[in-house]
N, C-alpha and C positions, 0 to 999 in steps of 0.2 A: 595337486602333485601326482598322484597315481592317475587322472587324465593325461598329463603330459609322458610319464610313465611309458604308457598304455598306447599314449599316438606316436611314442619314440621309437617302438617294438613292432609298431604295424610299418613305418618308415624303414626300419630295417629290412623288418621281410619282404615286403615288398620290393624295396630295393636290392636284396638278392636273386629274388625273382627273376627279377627285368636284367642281372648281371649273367644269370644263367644264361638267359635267352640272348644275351646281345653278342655275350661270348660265340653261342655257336650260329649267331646266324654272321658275326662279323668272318670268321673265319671262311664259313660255307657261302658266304656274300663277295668276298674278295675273288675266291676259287670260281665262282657266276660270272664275275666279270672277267676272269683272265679266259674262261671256255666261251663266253660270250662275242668277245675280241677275234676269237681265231676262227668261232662259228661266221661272224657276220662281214670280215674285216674290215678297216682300219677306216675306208671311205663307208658304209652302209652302219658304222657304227656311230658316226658321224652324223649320218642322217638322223639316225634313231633319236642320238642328244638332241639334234635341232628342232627337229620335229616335238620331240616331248618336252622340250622350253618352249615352246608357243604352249601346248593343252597347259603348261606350268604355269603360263600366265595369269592361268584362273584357279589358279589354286590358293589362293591367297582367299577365295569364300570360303571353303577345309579349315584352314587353323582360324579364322577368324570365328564363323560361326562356330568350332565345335567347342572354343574356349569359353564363347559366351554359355552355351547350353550346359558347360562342365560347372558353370561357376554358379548358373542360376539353380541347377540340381542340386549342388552340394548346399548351399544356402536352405532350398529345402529339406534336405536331410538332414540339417542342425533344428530346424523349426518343429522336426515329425510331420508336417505338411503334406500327404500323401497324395492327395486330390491334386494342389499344388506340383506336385511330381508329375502327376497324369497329362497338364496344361501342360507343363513346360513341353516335354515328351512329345506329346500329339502335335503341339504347334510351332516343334520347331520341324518335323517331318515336313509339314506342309510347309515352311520356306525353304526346307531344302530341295523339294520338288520345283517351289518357284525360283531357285536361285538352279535348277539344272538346266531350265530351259530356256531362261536367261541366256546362262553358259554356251547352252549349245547353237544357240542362232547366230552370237558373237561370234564361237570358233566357226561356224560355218562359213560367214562371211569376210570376217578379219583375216581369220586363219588360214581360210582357203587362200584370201586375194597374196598374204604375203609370202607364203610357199610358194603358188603358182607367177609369184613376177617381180618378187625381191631378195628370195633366199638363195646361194650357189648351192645347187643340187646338181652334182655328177653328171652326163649325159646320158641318154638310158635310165635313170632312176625318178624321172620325176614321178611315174604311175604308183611306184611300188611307195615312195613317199607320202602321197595322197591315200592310200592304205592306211599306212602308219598313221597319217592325223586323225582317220575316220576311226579305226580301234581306240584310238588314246581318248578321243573324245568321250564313246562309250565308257572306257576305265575312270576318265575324271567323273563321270557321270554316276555309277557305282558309288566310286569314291565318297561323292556328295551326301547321296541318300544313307550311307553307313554312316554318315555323320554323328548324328543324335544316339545312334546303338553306341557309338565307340567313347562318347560322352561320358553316357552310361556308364561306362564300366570304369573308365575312370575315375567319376564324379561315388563310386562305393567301392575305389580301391583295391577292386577283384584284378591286382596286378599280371597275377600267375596266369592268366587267362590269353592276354597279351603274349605272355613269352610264348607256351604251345603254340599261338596261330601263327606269331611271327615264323618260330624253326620249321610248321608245314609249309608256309610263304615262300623261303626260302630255298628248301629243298625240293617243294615244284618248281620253280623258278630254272632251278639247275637241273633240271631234268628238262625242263624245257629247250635249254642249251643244249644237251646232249642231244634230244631229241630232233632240232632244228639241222645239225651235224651231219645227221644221215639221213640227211632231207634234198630230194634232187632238186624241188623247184625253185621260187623265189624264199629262199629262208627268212630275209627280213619280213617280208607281209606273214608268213608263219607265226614268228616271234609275236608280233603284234595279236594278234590273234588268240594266240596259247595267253598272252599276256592278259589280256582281255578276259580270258575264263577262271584264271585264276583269281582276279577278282571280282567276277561273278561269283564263284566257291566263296571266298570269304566272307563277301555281303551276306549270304544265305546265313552261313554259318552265323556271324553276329548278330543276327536276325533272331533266329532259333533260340540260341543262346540266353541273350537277352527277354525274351516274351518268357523261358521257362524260369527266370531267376530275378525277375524284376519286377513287381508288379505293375508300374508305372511303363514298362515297355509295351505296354501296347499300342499299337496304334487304330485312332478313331478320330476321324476325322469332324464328328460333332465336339470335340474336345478342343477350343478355340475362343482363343480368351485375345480380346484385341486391345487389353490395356496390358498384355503381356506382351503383345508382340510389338508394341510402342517401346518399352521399355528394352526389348533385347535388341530392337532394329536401331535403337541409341546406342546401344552399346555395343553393339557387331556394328555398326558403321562405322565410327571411329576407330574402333580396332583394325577393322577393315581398310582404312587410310592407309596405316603402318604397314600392316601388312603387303596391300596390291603396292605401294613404293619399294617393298624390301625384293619382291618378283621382278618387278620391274625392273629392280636394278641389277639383279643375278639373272634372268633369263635375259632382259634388253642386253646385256652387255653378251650374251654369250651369240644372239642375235648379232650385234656389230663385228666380233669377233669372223661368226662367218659369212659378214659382207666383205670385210677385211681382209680376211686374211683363208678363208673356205674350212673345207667340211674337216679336211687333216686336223689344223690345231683345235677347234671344235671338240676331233677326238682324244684330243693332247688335254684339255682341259676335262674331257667327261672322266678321266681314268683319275685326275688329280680329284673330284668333287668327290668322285667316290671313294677313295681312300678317305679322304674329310669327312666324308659323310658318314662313314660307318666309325670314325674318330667320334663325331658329334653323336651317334645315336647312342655308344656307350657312354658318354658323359649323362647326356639328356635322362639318361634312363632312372640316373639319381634325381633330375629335376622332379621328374613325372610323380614319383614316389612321394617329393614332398609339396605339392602344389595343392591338394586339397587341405594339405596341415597346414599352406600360409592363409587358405581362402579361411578357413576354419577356426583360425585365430585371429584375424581381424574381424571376422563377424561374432564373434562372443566377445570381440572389446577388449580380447589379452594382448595391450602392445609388448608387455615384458617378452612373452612367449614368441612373436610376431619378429622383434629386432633379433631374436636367439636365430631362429630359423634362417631369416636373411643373411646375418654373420657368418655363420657357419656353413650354410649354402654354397655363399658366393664363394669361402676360402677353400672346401672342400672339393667345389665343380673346377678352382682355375685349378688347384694338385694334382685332380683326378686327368684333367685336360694334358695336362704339360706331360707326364707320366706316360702318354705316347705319342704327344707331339715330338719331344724333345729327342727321341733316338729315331723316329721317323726322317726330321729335319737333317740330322749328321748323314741316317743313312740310306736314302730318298735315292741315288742311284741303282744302288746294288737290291736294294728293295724291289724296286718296280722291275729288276731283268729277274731276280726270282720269282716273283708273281705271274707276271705276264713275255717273261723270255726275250720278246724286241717289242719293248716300249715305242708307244711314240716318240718324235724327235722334241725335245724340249720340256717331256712329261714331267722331269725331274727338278727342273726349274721352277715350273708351276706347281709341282706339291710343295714346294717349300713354301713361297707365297701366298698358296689356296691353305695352309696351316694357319695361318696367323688370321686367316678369314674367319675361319673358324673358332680361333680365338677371342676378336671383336664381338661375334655373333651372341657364341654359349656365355661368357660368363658373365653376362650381366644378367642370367636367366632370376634372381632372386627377387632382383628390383626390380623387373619387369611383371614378374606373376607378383609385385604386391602392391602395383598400381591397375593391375587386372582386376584383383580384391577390393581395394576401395571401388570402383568402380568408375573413375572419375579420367575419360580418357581425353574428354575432347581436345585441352589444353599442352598437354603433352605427346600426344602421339601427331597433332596439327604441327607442331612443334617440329620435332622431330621430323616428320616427312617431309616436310618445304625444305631442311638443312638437306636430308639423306639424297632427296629426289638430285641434289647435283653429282652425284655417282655419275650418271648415265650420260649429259651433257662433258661433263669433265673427261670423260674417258672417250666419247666420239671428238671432242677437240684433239686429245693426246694422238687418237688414231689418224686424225685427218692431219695430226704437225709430224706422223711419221713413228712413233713410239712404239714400242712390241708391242704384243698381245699379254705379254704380263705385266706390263704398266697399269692395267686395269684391277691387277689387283693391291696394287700400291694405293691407288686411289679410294678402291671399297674399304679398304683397313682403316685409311686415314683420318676421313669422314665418317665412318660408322662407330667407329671406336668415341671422335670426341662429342658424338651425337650424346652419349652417356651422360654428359653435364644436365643436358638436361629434364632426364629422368632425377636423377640427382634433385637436382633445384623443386619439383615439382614434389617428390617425398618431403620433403623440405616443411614447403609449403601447405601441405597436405594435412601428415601427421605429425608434424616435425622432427622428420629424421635427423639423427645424429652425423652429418655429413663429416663431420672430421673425424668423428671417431670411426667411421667405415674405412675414411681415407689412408687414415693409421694404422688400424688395426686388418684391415683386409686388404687394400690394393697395395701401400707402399711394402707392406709383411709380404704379402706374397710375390709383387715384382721384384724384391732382395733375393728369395729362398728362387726364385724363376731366371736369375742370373748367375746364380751361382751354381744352380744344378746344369744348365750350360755348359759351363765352363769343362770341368772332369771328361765328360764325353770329347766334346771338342778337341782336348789334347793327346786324346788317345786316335782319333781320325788325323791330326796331322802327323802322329809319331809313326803308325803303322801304315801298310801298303793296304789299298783298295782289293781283301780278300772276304770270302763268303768267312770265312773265320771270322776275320775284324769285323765282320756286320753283325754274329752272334755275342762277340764281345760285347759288341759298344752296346747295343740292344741293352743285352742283362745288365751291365754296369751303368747304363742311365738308368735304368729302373730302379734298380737297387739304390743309387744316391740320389735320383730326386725324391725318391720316398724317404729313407735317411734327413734328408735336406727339409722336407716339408714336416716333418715330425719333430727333429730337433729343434727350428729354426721357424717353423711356421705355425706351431700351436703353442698356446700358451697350457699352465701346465695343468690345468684345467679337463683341458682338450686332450690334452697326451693320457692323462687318469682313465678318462674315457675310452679314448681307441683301447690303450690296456688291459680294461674291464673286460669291453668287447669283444677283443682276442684270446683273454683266458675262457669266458663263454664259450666261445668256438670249442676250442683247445677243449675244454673240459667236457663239452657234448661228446666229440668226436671222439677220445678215452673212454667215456664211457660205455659208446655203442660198443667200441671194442671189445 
């Protein structure tokens, strides 16, 4: 009891952590893109998305491997297995080295062929494009080898750590924009470039970090254990399935997009992901917090503890979701011309639809990190990707009978969403998860309290005129009662006891520093 306690209080704080941090880099992250936008404009911004969807391609070895390394460390830190910590460590450096270079002969050859002789790139821009793939490649490349450090730090919960690097991330970032601004030459190869160092800087940093705070960070390359790397290359390769389908189908598609339709709606779509995107990194931020508590409880054998965490996860992550999906959705035009002042043409359309992607995506995050924990991928994520992989086939048919470009996200929702069954069916079968009573007490509960907090906003955007007022209104007054609505209507009372406690804690700290 005081174990559970104890890993309730570190999921706390950690997840205030990562709320500090999402807070200001989503702000200072939006402001990056609207100075981004005007630095590189509307076609070179375009590029930039197309370009970093191909290096994206392979980024699907990033979340794969670094989940396997997150899960196989924390397994050893229930064990006290320290040596054990040294292997993992050391030998997953050494497939991250052999999955860069992998990487980089693919993008040199694939990548190269399909920019240079099947992507619509501007006239005049193809050199400065070929720039941009040759940095991105470098940043994937970075990217890779931070793998195992960023593991690390997850796999012992040092959340706070995360937040400082993301707000310097970010605010170089935006300094970079500034910087590109009052830049005479090609700005785009710039960008690229600055991009590049700044993840140079953070590898370092992760690096440093980790070897002063870990003692299992070191790396040594006599430390190579090949009945370890049998076991993680099982379990990153299936992982790896799911994952290079789930790329495939958001970068392939955004690929057809600009065979289709060119680099404009390309940048009609990159402005929509990134409002999504930084929607998703503030949800994710509670996953993260609690991912080592699901791995952690299935490997001591506690299912009681294991089905609490998924429950409550899942009903948490879709409140926490909706809470800005839902005033974004109503007020998705007026948004985007205060952000970014003249939006793309259509941007508006596509965040509404690229919301609910987002939807499909995050909140099944519970169930998915606790078929990551048993460990048992091959039948469900085999599963899963032969359904998903018709994304991309589905939506080059819709393109080639004539459909917009946001037809494609009808299609990713549709499909991705009823992919879920059979996660489902496989816990099922597994541990034997309680499927009805998730279905009851989490999806059907919360897609009641998710249409009726709809509703309230909704009749205040058709009652009032389209002003910057009405978008401050509807804003606070969604918030306001889809929290209301999730709290009344979406916890049991239980759950409500809880949040209460929580909040007088606050309340009670903060009187006192007083």
């Amino acid at each position: 009891m005081a174990d559970s306690i104890s890993d309730n209080k570190r999921i706390a704080k950690n997840t205030l952590a990562l709320y500090f941090r999402t807070f200001i880099t989503m702000i200072v992250g939006l402001y990056t893109s609207r100075i981004m936008l005007q630095a590189l404009g509307v076609d070179d911004y375009g590029i930039n998305n197309v370009v970093g969807g191909i290096v994206a391609m392979s980024s699907f070895l990033t979340g794969a491997v670094s989940s396997a390394i997150a899960r196989f460390i924390t397994y050893a830190l229930g064990d006290g297995d320290k040596h054990r910590m040294k292997v993992v460590f050391s030998t997953s450096v050494n497939v991250m080295i052999a999955m860069s270079i992998v990487a980089v002969i693919a993008l040199e050859i694939i990548g190269v062929w399909f920019l240079n002789s099947q992507a619509d790139i501007p006239d005049g821009r193809m050199t400065a494009a070929n720039w941009v793939l040759q940095f991105s490649i470098i940043t994937l490349v970075l990217n890779l080898i931070s793998t195992p450090y960023n593991a690390t730090i997850v796999a012992h919960e040092h959340m706070s750590i995360y937040a400082y690097v993301s707000i310097v991330e970010v605010v170089l970032k935006l300094g970079v924009c500034f910087a590109i601004m009052a830049f005479g030459g090609d700005r785009l190869i710039l960008f690229a470039i600055l991009t590049a160092a700044i993840a140079l800087g953070i590898r370092l940093f992760y690096s440093w970090y980790c070897q002063r705070n870990f003692e299992e960070a070191r790396y040594s390359h006599k430390l190579f254990d090949k009945s370890f790397l049998k076991e993680m290359t099982q379990f990153t390769g299936w992982y790896m399935v799911g994952n290079a389908v789930w790329v495939f189908n958001t970068q392939g598609v955004n690929m057809l997009i600009n065979v289709f339709f060119g680099v404009v709606l390309n940048a009609t779509r990159g402005v929509a992901v990134t409002v999504t995107g930084a929607i998703n990194t503030f949800v994710n931020n509670f996953t993260v917090a609690f991912v080592p508590q699901i791995t952690k409880s299935y490997a001591s054998g506690d299912k009681d503890r294991l089905l609490f965490l998924v429950f409550q996860g899942t009903k948490i992550t879709w409140y926490l979701l909706f809470i800005l999906i839902i005033p974004v959705f109503w007020e998705a035009e007026t948004l985007l011309k205060l952000w970014l002042g003249n939006p793309p043409k259509y941007s508006d359309l596509f965040l509404r639809f690229a919301l609910f992607e987002s939807w499909s995506m995050v909140v099944s995050f519970a169930l998915h990190n606790t078929i990551l924990a048993i460990g048992k991928l091959k039948r469900v994520q085999l599963q899963i990707a032969l359904y998903t992989a018709l994304i991309f086939p589905i939506t080059w048919l819709c393109f080639l009978a004539g459909a917009p470009a946001w037809s494609s996200c009808i299609v990713f929702v549709l499909l991705n969403t009823t992919s879920k069954a059979f996660t489902l069916y496989e816990l099922k079968r597994l541990i034997d998860f309680p499927v009805n009573s998730f279905m009851r007490q989490c999806v059907l509960r919360c897609t009641a309290v998710t249409a009726l907090a709809f509703a309230l906003p909704g009749v205040l955007v058709y009652l009032m005129p389209q002003t910057t007022l009405r978008f401050f209104i509807v804003v606070s007054v969604s918030m306001l009662w889809t929290l209301i609505c999730a709290y009344r209507l979406g916890l049991n009372s239980s759950e409500r006891l809880a949040v209460r406690s929580i909040i007088n804690k606050v309340l009670n700290r903060f009187v006192n520093k007083k």
